[in-house]
MARVEX-175983 format. One record per atom (N, C-alpha, C): residue in one letter; y, z, x. Coordinates in steps of 0.1 Angstrom, whole numbers, plus 5000, padded with zeros to 4 digits. Layout:
residues N
aYZX...
This chain:
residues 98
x944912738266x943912638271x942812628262x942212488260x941212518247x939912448261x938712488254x937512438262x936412398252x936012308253x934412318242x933612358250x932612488244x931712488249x930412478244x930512378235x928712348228x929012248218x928412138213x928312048205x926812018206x926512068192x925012038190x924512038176x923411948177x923111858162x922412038154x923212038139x922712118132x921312028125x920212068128x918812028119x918712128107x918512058097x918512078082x919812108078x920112168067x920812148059x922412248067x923312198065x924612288070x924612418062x923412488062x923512648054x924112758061x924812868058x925212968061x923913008074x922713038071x921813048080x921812938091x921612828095x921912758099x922712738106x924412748100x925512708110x925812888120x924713008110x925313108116x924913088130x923513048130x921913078140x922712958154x923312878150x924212798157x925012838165x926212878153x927512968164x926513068176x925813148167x925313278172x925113278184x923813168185x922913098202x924213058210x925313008207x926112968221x927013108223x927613178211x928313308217x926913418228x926013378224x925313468236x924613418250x924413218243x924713178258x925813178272x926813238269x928013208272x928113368276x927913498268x928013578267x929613578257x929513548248x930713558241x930913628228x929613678228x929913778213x930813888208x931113938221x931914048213x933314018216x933713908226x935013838223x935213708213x934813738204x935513658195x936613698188x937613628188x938513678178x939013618165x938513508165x938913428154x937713308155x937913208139x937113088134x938113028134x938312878136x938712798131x938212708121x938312658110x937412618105x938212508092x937712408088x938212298074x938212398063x938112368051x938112408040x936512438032x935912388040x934212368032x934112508031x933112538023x932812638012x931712708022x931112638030x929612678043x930512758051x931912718057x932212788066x932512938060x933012938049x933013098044x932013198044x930913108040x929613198041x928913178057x929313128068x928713138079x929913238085x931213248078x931613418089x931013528079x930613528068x930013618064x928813638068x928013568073x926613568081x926813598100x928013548106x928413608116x929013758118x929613818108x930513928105x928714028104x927513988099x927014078094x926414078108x925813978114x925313988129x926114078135x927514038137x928314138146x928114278145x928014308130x928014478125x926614508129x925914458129x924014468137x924314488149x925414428157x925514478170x926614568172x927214618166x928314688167x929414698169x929814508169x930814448170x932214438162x933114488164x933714478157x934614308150x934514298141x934014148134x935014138122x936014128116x936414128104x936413948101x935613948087x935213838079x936713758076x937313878072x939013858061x940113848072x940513838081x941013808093x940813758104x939913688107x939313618112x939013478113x939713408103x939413318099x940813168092x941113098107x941713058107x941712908106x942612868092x942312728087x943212628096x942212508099x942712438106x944212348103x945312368110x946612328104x946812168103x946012058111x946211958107x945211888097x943911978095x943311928081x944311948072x945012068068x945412138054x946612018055x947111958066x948111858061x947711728059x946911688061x945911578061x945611578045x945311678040x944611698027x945711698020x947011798020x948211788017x948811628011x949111568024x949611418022x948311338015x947311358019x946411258005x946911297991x947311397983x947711437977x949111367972x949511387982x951211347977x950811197975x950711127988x950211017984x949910937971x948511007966x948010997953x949011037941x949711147944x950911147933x951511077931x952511017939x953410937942x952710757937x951610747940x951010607932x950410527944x950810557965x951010457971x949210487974x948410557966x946710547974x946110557957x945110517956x944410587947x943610637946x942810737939x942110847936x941310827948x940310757948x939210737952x939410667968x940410647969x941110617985x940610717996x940510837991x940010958001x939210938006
């Protein structure tokens, strides 16, 4: 069963501090920090450095938190990005179609 529980405007910039201070506030509104088991996350380069910024919170609390297992890429981006790809090989989009 999936649930949202929080959608909320990130103010300034999508930084590692930022998106951490984010996750962080709803896993303790919720009381959810030390059940996390996993991220789901796109490909962007912020979400790597915000489980590294969550993994260190966790180890502050004594959570156990692995950065490198943790972290699970979302399966219909990677094919999304995949077929732009093929697409663009194949001739039927071009470059800049994306």
């Amino acid at each position: 069963e999936e649930l949202l529980i929080n959608f909320c405007e990130i103010i300034g910039e999508h930084s590692r501090a930022n998106l951490a201070e984010a996750v962080w506030h709803t896993l303790e509104l919720y009381g959810l920090k030390s059940r996390v088991m996993a991220i789901i996350c796109d490909n962007a380069s912020n979400n790597d450095t915000l489980l590294q910024a969550l993994g260190e919170k966790c180890a502050n609390e004594g959570i156990d938190f692995s950065t490198t297992h943790s972290c699970i890429c979302c399966l219909p981006h990677i094919v999304h990005l995949a077929a732009m790809q093929l697409l663009e090989g194949i001739g039927a989009i071009k470059p800049d179609a994306k």
